[in-house]
Backbone as CSV, one residue per row, in Angstrom:
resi,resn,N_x,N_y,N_z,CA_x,CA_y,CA_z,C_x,C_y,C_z
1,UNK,-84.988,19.356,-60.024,-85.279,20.166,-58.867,-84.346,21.361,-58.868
2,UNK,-84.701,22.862,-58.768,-84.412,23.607,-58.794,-83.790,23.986,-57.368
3,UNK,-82.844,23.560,-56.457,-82.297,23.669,-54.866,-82.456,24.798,-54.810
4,UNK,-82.233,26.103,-55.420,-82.199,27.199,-55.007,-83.882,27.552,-54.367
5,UNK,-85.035,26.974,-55.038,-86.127,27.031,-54.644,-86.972,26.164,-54.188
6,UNK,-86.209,24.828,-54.885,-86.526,23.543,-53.877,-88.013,23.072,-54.666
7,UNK,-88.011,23.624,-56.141,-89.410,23.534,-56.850,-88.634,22.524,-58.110
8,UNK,-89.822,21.515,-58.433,-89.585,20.816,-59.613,-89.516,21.625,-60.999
9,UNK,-88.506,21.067,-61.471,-88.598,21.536,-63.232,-88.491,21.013,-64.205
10,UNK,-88.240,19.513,-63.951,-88.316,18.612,-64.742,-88.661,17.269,-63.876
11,UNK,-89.588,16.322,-64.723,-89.238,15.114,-64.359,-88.566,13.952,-65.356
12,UNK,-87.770,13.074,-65.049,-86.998,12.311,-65.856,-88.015,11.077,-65.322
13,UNK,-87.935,9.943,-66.442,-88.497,8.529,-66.484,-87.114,7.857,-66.447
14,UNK,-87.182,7.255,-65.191,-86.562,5.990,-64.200,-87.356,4.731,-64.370
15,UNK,-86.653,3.741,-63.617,-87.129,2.477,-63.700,-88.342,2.718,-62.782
16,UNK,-88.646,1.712,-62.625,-90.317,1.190,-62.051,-90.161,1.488,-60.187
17,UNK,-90.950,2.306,-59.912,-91.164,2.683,-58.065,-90.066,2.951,-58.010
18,UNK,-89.390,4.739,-58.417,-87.959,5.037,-57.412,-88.326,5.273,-55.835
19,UNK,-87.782,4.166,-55.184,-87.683,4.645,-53.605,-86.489,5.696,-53.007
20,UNK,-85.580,5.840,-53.650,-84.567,6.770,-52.910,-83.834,7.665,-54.228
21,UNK,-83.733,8.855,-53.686,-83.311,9.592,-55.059,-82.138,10.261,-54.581
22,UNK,-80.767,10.316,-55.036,-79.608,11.211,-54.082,-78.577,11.501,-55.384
23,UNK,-78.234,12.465,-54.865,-77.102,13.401,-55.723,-75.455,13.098,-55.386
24,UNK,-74.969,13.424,-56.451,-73.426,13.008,-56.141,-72.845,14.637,-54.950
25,UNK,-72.466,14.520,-54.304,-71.725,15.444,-53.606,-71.512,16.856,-54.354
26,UNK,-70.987,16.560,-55.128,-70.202,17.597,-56.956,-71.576,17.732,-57.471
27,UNK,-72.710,17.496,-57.414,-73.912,17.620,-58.096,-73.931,17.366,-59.899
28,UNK,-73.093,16.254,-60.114,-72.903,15.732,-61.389,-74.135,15.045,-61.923
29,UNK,-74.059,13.782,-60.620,-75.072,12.682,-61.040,-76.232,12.970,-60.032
30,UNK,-77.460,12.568,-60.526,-78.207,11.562,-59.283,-78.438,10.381,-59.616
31,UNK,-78.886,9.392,-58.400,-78.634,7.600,-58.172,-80.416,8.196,-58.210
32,UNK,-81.063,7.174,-59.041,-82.504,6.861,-58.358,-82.458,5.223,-58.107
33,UNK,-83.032,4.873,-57.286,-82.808,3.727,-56.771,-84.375,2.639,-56.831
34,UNK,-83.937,1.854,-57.822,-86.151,1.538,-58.491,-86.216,0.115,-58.250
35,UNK,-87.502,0.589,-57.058,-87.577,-1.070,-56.498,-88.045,-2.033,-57.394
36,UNK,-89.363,-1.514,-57.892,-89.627,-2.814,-58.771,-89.361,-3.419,-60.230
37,UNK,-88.184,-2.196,-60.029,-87.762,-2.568,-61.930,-86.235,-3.452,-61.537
38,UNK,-86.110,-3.513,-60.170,-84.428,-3.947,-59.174,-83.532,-3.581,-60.244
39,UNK,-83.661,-1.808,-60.630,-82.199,-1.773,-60.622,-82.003,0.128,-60.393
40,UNK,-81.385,0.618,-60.542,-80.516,1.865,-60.274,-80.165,2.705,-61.484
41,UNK,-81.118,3.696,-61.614,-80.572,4.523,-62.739,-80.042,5.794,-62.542
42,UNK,-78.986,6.479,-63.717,-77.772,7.565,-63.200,-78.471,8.152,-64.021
43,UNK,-78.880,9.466,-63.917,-78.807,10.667,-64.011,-78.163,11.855,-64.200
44,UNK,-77.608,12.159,-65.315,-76.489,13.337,-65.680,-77.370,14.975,-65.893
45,UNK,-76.912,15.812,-64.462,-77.714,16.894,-64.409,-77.232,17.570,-65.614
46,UNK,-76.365,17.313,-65.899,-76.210,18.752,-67.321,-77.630,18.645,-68.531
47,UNK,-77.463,17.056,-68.326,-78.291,16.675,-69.728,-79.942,16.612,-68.862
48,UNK,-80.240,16.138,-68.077,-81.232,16.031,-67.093,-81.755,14.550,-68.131
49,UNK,-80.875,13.837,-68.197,-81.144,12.543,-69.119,-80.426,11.441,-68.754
50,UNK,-81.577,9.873,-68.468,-80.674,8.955,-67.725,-79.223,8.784,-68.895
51,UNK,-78.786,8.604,-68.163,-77.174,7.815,-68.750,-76.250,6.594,-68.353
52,UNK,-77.136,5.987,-67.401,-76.892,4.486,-66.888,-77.829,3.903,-66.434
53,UNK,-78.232,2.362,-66.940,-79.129,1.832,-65.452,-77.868,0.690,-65.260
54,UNK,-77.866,0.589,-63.908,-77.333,-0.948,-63.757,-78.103,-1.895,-63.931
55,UNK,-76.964,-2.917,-64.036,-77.736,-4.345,-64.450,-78.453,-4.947,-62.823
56,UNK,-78.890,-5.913,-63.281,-80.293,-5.777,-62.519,-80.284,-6.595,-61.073
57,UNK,-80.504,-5.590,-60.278,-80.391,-5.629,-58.578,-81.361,-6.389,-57.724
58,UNK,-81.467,-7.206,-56.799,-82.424,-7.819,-56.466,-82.910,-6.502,-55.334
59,UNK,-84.386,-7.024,-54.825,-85.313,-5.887,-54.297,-84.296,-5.880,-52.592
60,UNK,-83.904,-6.751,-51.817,-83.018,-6.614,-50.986,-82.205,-5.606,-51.130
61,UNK,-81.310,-5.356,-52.428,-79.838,-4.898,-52.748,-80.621,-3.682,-53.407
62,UNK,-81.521,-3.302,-53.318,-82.358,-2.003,-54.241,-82.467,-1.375,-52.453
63,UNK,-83.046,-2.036,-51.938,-83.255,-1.147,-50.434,-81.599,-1.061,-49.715
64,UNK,-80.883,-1.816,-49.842,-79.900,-1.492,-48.919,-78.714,-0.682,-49.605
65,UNK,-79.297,-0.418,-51.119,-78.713,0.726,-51.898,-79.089,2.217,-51.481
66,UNK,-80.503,1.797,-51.168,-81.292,3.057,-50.912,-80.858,3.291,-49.312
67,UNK,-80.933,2.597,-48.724,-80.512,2.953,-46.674,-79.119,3.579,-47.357
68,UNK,-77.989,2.846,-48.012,-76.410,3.512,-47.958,-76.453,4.975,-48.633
69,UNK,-77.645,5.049,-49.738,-77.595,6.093,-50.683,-77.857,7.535,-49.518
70,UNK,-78.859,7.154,-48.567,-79.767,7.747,-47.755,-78.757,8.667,-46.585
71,UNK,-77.764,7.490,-46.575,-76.714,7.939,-45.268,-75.866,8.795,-45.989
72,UNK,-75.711,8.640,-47.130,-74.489,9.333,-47.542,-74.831,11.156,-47.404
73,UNK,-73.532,11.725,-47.259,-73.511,13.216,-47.315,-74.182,13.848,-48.382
């Protein structure tokens, strides 16, 4: 996503149904948060290429990743 225009320019392949998508503060990383794959993959904007998934989250701990991800600044 291009913020300055708020238009897509790439899409990256995440795990299965991302429900919540959020950026690190510093705009390093983004968290996508994938319900039905239960787990969380990192995103390194330089590369626009995952570079982590965590190990694997139950669908509870995928949503209440996504509500904390949601609140954050």
């Amino acid at each position: 996503m291009d913020l300055s225009t708020n238009m897509e320019v790439r899409r990256i392949p995440v795990g299965t149904t991302p429900i919540q998508v959020n950026m690190r503060p510093d705009g390093r990383f983004v968290y996508a948060v994938n319900r039905d794959s239960n787990d969380i993959s990192v995103i390194d904007t330089a590369t626009n290429a995952v570079v982590n998934t965590s190990a694997s989250v139950t669908k509870s701990s995928a949503r209440r990743c996504a509500s904390i991800l949601g609140a954050a600044p």
